[in-house]
Structures are given as C-alpha cells and as structure tokens.
N, C-alpha and C positions, 0 to 999 in steps of 0.2 A: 504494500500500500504506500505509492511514494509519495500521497499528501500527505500523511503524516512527517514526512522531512522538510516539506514544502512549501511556500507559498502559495498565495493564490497567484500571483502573476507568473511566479517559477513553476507552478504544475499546468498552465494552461501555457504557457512555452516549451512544454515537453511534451505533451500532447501537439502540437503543432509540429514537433519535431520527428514525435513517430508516424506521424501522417504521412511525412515525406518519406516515411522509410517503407511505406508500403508499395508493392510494384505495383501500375499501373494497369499493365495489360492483365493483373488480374482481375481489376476491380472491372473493364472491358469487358473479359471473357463474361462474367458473372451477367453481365447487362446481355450479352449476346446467347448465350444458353437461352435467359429469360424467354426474348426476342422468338427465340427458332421454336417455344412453345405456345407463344400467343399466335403466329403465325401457321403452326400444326393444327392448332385446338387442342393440344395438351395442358395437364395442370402441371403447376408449379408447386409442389409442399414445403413447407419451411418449419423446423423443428431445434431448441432448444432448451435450456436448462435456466433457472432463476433468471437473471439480469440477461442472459442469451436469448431467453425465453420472451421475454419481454421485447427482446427484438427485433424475435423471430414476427410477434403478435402487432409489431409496428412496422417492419416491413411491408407486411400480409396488407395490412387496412392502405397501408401510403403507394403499395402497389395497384390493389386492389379500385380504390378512388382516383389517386393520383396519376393515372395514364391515363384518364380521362380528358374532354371538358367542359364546362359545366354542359355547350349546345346538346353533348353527345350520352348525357342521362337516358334522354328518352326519347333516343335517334333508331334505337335499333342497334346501334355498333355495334360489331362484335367486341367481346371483351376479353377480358387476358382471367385467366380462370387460376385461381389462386387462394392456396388454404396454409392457415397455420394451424398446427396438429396439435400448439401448444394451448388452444382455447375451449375444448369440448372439456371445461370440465367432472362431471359425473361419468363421462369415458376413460378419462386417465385414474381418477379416483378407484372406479371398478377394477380395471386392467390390471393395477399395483396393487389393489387391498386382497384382488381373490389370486393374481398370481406373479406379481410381481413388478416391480417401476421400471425393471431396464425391458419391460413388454410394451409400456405406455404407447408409445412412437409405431414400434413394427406392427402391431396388432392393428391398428387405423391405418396404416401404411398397406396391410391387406385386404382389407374394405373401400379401400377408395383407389390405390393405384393402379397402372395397366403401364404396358408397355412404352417408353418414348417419353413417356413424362418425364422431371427434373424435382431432385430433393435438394435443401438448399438445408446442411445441416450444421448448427451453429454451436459450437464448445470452443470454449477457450482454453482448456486444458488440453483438447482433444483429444480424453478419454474417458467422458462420459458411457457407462455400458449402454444407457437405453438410446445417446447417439450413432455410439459402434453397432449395435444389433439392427437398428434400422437401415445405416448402408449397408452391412454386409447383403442385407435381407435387398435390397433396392439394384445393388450391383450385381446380384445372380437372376434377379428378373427383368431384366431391359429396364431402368428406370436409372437416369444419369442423375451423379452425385457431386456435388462441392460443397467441403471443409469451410469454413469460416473458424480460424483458429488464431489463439496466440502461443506465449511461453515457446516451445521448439514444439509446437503442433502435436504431438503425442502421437498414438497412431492412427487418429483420423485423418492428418497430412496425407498419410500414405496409403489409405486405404481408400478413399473417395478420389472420384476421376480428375476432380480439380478442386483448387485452393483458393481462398485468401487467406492470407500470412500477415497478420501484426507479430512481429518477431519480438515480443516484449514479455517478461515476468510480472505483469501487475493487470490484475483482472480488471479492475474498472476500466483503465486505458482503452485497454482489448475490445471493451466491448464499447465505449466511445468510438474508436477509432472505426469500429465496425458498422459502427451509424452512419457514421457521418458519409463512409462508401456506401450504404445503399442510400442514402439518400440524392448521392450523383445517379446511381441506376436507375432513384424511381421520377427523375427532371429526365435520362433520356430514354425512357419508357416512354415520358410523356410527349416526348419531342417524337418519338418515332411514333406512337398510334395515337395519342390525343393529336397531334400536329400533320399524323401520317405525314411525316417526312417534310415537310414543307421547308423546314428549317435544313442546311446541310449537316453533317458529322461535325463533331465540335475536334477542333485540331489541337 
C-alpha cells in the first residue's frame, strides 16, 4: 500500500507514472477483441474479484451504455452485448454456499457462453482460483480470454490468450491503472459504433 509512504501529490505522481509503464498495444488489442464481438454478435463477459470486481461491474455498465448515443437508444442499433458475471448476486451466493466460490465464475460461464465469445478476466494477483477455473474452463471451449493483471501476473498472464500488465506490487494502483485503460476502450467503442466510425483511429 504505497499511500501509506505517501502523499497525496506523490501517490497521484506514481500513478501517473505506472500508467506510462503500461504497453499500449495492449490496452489496443483489448479495444479490438471487444470490437470483433460486437461486430460477430458475440458476448463479451467480464469477471473479477473485490475492487476487480467492481470493475469488472463498471466496465460492463460504461461498455454496455457508453458505445452508445443518446439518438441511438431507441434506433434499433445493434448493440454490443455485454455481461459482468460479477453482478447476479443470489447466483454466486448459491454456487459458493452449496459448492464452492472458485465455481462462482465457470458455473455462469456455462449457462451463458458459446463459442467465439470473449472473457475479459480481471485479478491482480493473477491467481484468483474462481478466475483461473473460469479461463481454463473458456480456453478448452472456443471462448477467447484476457488477463487484466498486476504484481508479475501470476498465472493468469500465462494462461489466458492475452494480457494487460500493470507491472506493479500494490493492488489499489493495479486496479486504478486498470480503469482508467478501459475507460480509453469504452470512448473508442464509442467512437467506433456510437460514431460508426465517422471519427478516424486516434494516432
């Protein structure tokens, strides 16, 4: 926890600083996976733990709205189809009380996924079991996966087909740092289907 060493202007300059140290073309890739499922008609799932959890559950809503706009509520559009696994709660309650919490994730993962769709699974330790058991579960059934990870990724770096990397030991950063990239995803979501393109690729 390096607020506790830290100011408020020195912890919000450190944050600023691992931003920069995150690569770029992953936070890309992450935007284009999205992209190749709203353009399929596949879904998107997004799954996490406490504070991951939370933004796994504000991705979901800022995706889910935020590629929108406002004309295109009640146009007919097609829309980008997108669930966080973290929000049913009386399903995950059930799943971990009769048999266990690292089932929460796979178990709705099997009710609701099909082939071609995209999990978008969020640990910063990356090695949460009920994240691990849901990609292993996702990568033996056609269903593409990305790590959202910090500390040295654990083994969901290497387990899931793609990454983002905050390469940093301190969880709240992690999952700051992890915001603030999808919230560049969920402006060119917006740009590419609330905008349909109109706007060119941001350089």
């Amino acid at each position: 926890m390096l607020g506790i060493q830290l100011s408020p202007a020195a912890f919000m300059k450190r944050i600023g600083e691992e931003l920069m140290r995150v690569n770029p073309a992953e936070i890309q890739n992450l935007a284009d996976l999205i992209y190749k499922r709203y353009e399929a008609g596949k879904f998107v799932f997004i799954i996490g733990n406490g504070g991951s959890g939370s933004n796994a559950s504000h991705l979901c809503e800022d995706l889910g709205k935020g590629s929108l706009r406002r004309e295109d509520f009640d146009s007919g559009k097609k829309r980008l189809k997108v669930m966080s696994l973290t929000d049913n709660t009386p399903y995950i309650l059930a799943w971990g009380n009769d048999e266990g919490f690292d089932r929460v994730f796979l178990e709705q993962l099997k009710n609701f996924a099909s082939q071609g769709d995209l999990l978008i699974a969020i640990s910063g330790s990356g090695n949460s079991p009920n994240i691990l058991r849901a990609v292993e579960w996702c990568n033996a059934h056609g269903v593409e996966t990305l790590g959202c990870t910090g500390f040295s990724g654990g083994k969901l770096k290497t387990l899931a087909h793609h990454n983002l990397h905050s390469p940093l030991d301190d969880m709240g950063i992690v999952e700051s740092v992890h915001l603030a990239a999808f919230h560049w995803v969920v402006d060119d979501m917006h740009r590419r289907i609330g905008l349909e393109g109109k706007l060119p690729a941001p350089v």
